[in-house]
ZAMARGU-4260 file (C-alpha; in steps of 0.2 Angstrom, whole numbers, plus 5000, padded with zeros to 4 digits):
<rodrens>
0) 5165/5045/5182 | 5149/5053/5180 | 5144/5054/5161 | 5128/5062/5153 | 5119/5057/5138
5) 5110/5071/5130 | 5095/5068/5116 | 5082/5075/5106 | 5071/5063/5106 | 5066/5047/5118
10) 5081/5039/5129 | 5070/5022/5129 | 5075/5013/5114 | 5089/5000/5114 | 5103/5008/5111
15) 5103/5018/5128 | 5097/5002/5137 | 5112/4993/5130 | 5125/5007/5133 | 5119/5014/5152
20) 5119/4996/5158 | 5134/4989/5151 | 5141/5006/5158 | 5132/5005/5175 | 5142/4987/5177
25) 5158/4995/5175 | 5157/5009/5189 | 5151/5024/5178 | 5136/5034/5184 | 5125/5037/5170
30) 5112/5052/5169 | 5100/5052/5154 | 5093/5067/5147 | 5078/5071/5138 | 5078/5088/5129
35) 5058/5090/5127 | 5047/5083/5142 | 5045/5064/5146 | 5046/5049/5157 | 5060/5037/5164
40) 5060/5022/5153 | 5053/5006/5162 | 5071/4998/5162 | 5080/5012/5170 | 5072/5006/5189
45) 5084/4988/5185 | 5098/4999/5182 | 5110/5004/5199 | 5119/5020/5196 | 5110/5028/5182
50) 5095/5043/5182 | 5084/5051/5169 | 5079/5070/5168 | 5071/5082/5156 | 5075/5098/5149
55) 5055/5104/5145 | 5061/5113/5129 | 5047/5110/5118 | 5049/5120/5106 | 5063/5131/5099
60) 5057/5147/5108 | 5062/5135/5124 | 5081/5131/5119 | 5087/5147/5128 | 5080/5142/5144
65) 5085/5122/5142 | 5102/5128/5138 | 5103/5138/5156 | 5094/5122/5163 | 5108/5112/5156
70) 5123/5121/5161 | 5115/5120/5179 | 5112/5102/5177 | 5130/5099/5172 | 5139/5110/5187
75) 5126/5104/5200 | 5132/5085/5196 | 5147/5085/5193 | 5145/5079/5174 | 5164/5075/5167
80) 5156/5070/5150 | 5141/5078/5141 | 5136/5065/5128 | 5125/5074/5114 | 5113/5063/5102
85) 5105/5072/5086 | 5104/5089/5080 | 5099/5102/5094 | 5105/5091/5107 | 5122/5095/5100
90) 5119/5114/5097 | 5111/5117/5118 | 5127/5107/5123 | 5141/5116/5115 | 5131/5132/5120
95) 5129/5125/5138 | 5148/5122/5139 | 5149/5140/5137 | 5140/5140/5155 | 5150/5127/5160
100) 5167/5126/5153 | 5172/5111/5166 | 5161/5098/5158 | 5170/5087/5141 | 5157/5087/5129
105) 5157/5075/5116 | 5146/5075/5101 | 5139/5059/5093 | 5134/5064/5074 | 5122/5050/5068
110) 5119/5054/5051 | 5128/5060/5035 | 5118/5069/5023 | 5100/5071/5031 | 5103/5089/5038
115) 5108/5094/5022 | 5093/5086/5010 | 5080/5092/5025 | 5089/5108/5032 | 5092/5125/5027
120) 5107/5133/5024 | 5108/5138/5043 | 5104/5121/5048 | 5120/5114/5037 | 5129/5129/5044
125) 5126/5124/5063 | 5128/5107/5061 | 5146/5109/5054 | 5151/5123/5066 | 5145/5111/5083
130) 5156/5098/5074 | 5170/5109/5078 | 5167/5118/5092 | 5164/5101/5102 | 5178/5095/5113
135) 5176/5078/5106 | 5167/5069/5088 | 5160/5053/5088 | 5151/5043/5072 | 5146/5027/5068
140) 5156/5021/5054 | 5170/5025/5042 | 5159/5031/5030 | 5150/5044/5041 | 5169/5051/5047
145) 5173/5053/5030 | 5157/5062/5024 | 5161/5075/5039 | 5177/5076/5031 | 5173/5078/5013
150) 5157/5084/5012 | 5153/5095/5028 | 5172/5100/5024 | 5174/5099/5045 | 5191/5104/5052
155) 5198/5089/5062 | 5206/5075/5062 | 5201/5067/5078 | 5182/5062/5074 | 5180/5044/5081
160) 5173/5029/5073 | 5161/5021/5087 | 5150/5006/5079 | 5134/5002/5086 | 5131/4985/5098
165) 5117/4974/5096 | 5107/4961/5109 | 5109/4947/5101 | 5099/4934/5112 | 5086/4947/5109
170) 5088/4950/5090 | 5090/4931/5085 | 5080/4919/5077 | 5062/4915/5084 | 5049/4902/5077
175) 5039/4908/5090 | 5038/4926/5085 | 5038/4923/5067 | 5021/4912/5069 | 5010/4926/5079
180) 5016/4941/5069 | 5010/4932/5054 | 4994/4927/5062 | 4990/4945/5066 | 4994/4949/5047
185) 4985/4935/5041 | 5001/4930/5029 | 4998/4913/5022 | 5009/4900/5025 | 5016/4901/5008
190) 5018/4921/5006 | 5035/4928/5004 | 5035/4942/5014 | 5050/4957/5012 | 5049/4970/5026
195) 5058/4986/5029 | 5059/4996/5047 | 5060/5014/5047 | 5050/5028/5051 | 5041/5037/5034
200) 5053/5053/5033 | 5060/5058/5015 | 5075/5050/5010 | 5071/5030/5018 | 5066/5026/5002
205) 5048/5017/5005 | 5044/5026/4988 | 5057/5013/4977 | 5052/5000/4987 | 5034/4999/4982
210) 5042/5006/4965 | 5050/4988/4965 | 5037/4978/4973 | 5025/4982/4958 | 5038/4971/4947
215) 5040/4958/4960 | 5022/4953/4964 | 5019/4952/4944 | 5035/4939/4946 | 5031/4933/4964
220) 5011/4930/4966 | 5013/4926/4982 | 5024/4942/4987 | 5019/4953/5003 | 5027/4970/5009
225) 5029/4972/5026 | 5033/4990/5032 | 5034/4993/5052 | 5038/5013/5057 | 5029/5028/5064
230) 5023/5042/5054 | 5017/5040/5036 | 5020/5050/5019 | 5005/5056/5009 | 5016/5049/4992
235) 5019/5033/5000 | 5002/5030/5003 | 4995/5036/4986 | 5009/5025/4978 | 5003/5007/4988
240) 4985/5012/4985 | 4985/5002/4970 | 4992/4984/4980 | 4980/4983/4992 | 4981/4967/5005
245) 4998/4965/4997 | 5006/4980/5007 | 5005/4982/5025 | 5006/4995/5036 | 5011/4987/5055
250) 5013/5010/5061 | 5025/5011/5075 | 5028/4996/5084 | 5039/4990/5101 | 5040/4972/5094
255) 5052/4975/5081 | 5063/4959/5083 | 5046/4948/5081 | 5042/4958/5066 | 5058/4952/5057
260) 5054/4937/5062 | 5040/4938/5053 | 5048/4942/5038 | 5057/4932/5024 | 5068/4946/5019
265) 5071/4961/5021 | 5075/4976/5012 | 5083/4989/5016 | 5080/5005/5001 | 5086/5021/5010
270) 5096/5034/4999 | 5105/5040/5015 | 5110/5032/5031 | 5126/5035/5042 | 5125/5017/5050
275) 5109/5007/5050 | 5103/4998/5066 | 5088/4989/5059 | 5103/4983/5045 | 5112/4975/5058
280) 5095/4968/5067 | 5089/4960/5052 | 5105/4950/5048 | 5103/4946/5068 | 5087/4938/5067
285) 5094/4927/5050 | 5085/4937/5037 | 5095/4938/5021 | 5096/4957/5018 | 5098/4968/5001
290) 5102/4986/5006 | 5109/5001/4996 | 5126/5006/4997 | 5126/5021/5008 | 5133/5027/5023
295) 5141/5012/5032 | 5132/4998/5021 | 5147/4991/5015 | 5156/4991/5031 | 5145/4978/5037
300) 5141/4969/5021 | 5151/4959/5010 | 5143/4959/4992 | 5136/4942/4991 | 5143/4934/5005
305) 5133/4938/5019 | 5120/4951/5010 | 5117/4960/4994 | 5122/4978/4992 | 5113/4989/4976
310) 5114/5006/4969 | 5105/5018/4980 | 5086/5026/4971 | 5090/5007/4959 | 5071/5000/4958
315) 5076/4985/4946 | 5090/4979/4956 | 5079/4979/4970 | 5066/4970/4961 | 5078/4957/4952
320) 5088/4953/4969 | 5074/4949/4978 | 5066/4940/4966 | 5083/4932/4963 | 5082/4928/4980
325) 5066/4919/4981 | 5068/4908/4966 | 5085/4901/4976 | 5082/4894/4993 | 5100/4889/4994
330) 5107/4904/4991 | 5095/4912/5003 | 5101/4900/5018 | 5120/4903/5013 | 5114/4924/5014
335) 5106/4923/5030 | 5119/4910/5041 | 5134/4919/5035 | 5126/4938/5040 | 5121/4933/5057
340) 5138/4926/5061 | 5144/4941/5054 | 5134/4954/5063 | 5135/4943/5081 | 5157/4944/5078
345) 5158/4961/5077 | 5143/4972/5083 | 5140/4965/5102 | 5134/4974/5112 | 5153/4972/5125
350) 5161/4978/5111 | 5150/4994/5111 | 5152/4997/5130 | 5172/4995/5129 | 5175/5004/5116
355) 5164/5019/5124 | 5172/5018/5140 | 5190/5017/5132 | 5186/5034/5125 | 5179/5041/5140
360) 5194/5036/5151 | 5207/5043/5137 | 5197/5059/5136 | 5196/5063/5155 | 5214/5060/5157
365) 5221/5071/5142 | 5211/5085/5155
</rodrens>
């Protein structure tokens, strides 16, 4: 079996680590695709079976031509599965099966509402009508499948629920970690620091957050805010102008697990999300989490059993659950045992792999 995965953006990060190696293990040959221009990530060369190529389309006037590249690409070899990640991944691969009707392409739809608070009419349009053109329709939770339904008013029935899977020994508790993170911050011993990772994009809800923490550090003195992500919004820096040295901006960072480490809880504020990694890597690491209730939220998180779920744009629940959780240590301790044995149960990252390859397998034999 010879399957592609097709992206927008980097193939580097974890989640196409985890996946092409555990699917390397189990005989499938894996080629990664880049749709702009970039590099083989520095794991790939540790990984037997697998490849990495780029499309060159840099820019939308490109797509045409990255679309042709593709269809060649997927004849020349031999793909059985084209495995599309994020918005015009999906639109050049249902176009390219056009070239190349032999190919199964399968889309993976990672959000639920983004395309339609950013995009434009054509935008929601398109990402409806590659939904049902593609042979195949994955998401990553309950909650996303039932948005296509609902929402995006998609006509199937056969979308797939495929959870993410987490490195465990990676995202896991680290004294170690949390000490030099703090050093390089200069957190005091004492300080209470609540973090958030995401990248500053409209919607991830940094703006509530430092809404909220202007209540909590006139509760919590000691209170610091902790945001790791690429980009920056011109609102969110006018709005933590007024905390300074009490709000910290760590930029883009490839430490990720060690920043957590280095928090004391984290806080997750977005007002969309289909399935949120970094959710699932915070409660790895032990941190007792409070996140809104969106997207797949509460298929990972039992209300105050192993995290904290609050109304999505909420500022003073924000604020009063974490200063809640401050005041009770115990409480905390219960949070943060009970989410990592959750998270480490049922998000692994065999779980992902299997469940991958049971669909692939299924899908190749219904040819």
């Amino acid at each position: 079996m010879h399957v592609c995965h097709l992206c927008d953006t980097s193939v580097a990060g974890d989640y196409f680590r985890n996946l092409t190696a555990g699917l390397a293990q189990k005989g499938v040959r894996v080629s990664l695709v880049e749709l702009g221009r970039g590099t083989p990530p520095k794991w790939l060369a540790e990984i037997p079976n697998a490849s990495y190529s780029c499309l060159g389309a840099t820019n939308k006037l490109q797509y045409p031509i990255a679309v042709r590249r593709l269809a060649r690409f997927l004849k020349d070899e031999k793909i059985d599965i084209l495995h599309t990640h994020l918005f015009y991944s999906g639109v050049i691969g249902i176009l390219a099966k056009r070239l190349h009707s032999m190919t199964i392409v399968a889309l993976m739809r990672h959000h639920t509402s983004v395309v339609r608070m950013l995009g434009s009419r054509i935008h929601i349009a398109a990402d409806k009508w590659m939904a049902e053109k593609a042979d195949h329709v994955m998401t990553v939770s309950q909650a996303a499948r039932d948005y296509m339904v609902s929402v995006d008013g998609i006509r199937r029935s056969d979308i797939e629920v495929v959870y993410l899977g987490f490195d465990f020994e990676k995202f896991s508790p680290n004294a170690g970690d949390r000490k030099s993170v703090r050093l390089e911050f200069s957190f005091a011993d004492e300080d209470f620091v609540i973090g958030y990772v995401g990248n500053f994009a409209k919607g991830k809800g940094h703006i509530q957050l430092i809404e909220a923490f202007a209540k909590i550090a006139s509760e919590v003195p000691v209170a610091r805010l902790l945001f790791a992500g690429g980009g920056m919004l011109l609102e969110v820096q006018k709005a933590a102008a007024r905390f300074a040295g009490q709000i910290i901006f760590a930029g883009w960072r490839d430490d990720i697990p060690a920043c957590l480490n280095a928090m004391d809880i984290f806080v997750q504020p977005s007002l969309s999300e289909a399935f949120s990694q970094v959710l699932i890597e915070a409660m790895g690491v032990g941190l007792p989490v409070i996140a809104t209730n969106v997207g797949g939220a509460n298929e990972v998180i039992e209300n105050k059993v192993n995290g904290i779920l609050i109304t999505p744009a909420d500022t003073l629940a924000i604020s009063g659950k974490v200063v809640e959780l401050y005041r009770d240590v115990e409480l905390r301790r219960k949070i943060s045992l009970a989410g990592r044995k959750s998270v480490c149960d049922r998000f692994a990252v065999q779980q992902l792999v299997e469940r991958h390859l049971e669909l692939y397998e299924r899908w190749i034999a219904e040819i």
